[in-house]
C-alpha positions, -999 to 999 in steps of 0.1 A, spaced: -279 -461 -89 -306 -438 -93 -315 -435 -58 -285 -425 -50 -277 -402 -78 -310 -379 -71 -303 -371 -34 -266 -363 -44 -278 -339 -74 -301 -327 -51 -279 -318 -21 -249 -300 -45 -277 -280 -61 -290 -268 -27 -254 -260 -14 -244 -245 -46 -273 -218 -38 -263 -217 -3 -230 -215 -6 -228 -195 -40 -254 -173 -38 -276 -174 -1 -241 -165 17 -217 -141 -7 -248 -120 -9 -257 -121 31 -224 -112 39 -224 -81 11 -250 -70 24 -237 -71 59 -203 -54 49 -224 -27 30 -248 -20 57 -215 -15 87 -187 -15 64 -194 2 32 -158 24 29 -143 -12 32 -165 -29 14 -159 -7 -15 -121 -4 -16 -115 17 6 -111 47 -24 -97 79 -20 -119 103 -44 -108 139 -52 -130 161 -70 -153 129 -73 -127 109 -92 -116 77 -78 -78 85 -76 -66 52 -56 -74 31 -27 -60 36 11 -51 -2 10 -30 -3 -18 3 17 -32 8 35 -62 42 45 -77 51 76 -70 82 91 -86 83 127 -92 109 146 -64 82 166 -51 59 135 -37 71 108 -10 79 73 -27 62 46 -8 78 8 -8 93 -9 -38 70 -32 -52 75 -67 -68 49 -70 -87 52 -78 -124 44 -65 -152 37 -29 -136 48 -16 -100 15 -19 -72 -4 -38 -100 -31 -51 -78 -35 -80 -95 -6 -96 -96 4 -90 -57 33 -108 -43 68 -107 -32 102 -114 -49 106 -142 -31 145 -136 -30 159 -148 7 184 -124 24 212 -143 9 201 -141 -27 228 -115 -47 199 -105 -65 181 -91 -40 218 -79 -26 219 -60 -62 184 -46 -64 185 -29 -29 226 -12 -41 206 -1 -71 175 11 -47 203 29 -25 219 44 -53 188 56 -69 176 76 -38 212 87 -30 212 103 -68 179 121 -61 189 136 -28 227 136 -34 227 160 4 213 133 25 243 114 42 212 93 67 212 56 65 184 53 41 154 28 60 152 -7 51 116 -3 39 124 23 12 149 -3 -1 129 -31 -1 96 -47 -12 67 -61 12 52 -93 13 25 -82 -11 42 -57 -32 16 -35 -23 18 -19 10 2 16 8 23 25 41 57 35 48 73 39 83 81 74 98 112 74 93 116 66 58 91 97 53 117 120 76 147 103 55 124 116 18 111 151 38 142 172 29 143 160 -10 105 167 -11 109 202 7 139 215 -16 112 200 -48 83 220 -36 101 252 -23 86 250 12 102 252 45 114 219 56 97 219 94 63 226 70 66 185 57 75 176 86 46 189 106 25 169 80 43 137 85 40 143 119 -3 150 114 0 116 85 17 95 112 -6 66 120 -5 48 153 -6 12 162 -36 -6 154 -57 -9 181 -23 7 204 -5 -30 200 -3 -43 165 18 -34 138 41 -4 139 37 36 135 30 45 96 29 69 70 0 62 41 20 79 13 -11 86 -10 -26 102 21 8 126 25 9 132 -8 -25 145 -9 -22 169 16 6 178 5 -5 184 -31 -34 209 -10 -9 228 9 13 237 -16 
């Protein structure tokens, strides 16, 4: 028994340091050296504050910022750790009532704007967290925001315009707006 109970301790103490140690700090080291914005959260700083990260939302609610994606995650909306998604299908009433109550929320906010209001304002992603929203929803919010901030309406929409991202890599994914980044500018515009 003892022969075969010192190469075993043996071998999980060596790939405990391999595996726990030798490698997490190889590859921070590698992600800080060619990654470090990543590595690090991908923060956005203003006046050297750390104010939020690129990669996740926050909850915006004031009428004069753009409101990013419902989030699902408990107990606080874009609570990073908790991420996750409802989990209600398409034929659960629940999530039936909570996008009616998401519809009538932004319809009392911007009581003027008769557009179909975009799926992605009305529902959460598969993370609760997604920092993006699609260009259209940001069109379908520009007006409200305009009217909020007193500026000319083509103004925000030149900046969603300049805040609309591409494709990744020109195929994946779709065209988005990162609200916090919007937001932002627009907070330095006006």
């Amino acid at each position: 028994m003892k022969s075969l109970l010192r190469p075993a301790l043996s071998l999980f103490v060596l790939l405990s340091l391999i595996t726990g140690l030798a490698y997490p700090v190889l590859v921070t080291g590698v992600a800080q050296a060619l990654f470090p914005d990543a590595a690090n959260g991908s923060l956005v700083v203003k006046d050297g504050q750390a104010i939020g990260s690129r990669l996740i939302g926050q909850n915006f609610n004031d009428p004069k910022y753009f409101w990013g994606r419902p989030s699902a995650t408990a107990p606080m909306p874009y609570n990073a750790t908790s991420s996750g998604g409802s989990n209600l299908g398409p034929l659960n009433p629940a999530l039936a009532d909570a996008v009616k109550g998401r519809i009538a929320a932004l319809r009392a906010a911007d009581p003027g704007n008769t557009a179909p209001v975009p799926a992605d304002l009305v529902t959460a992603s598969a993370s609760g967290l997604d920092p993006h929203i699609s260009p259209a929803a940001a069109r379908y919010q520009a007006g409200r925001v305009a009217h909020a901030r007193n500026v000319d309406p083509a103004v925000v929409g030149k900046l969603i315009d300049q805040y609309t991202e591409g494709r990744q890599w020109g195929v994946f994914g779709e065209p988005r707006v990162n609200v916090l980044a919007l937001n932002l500018a627009l907070d330095t515009y006006h």
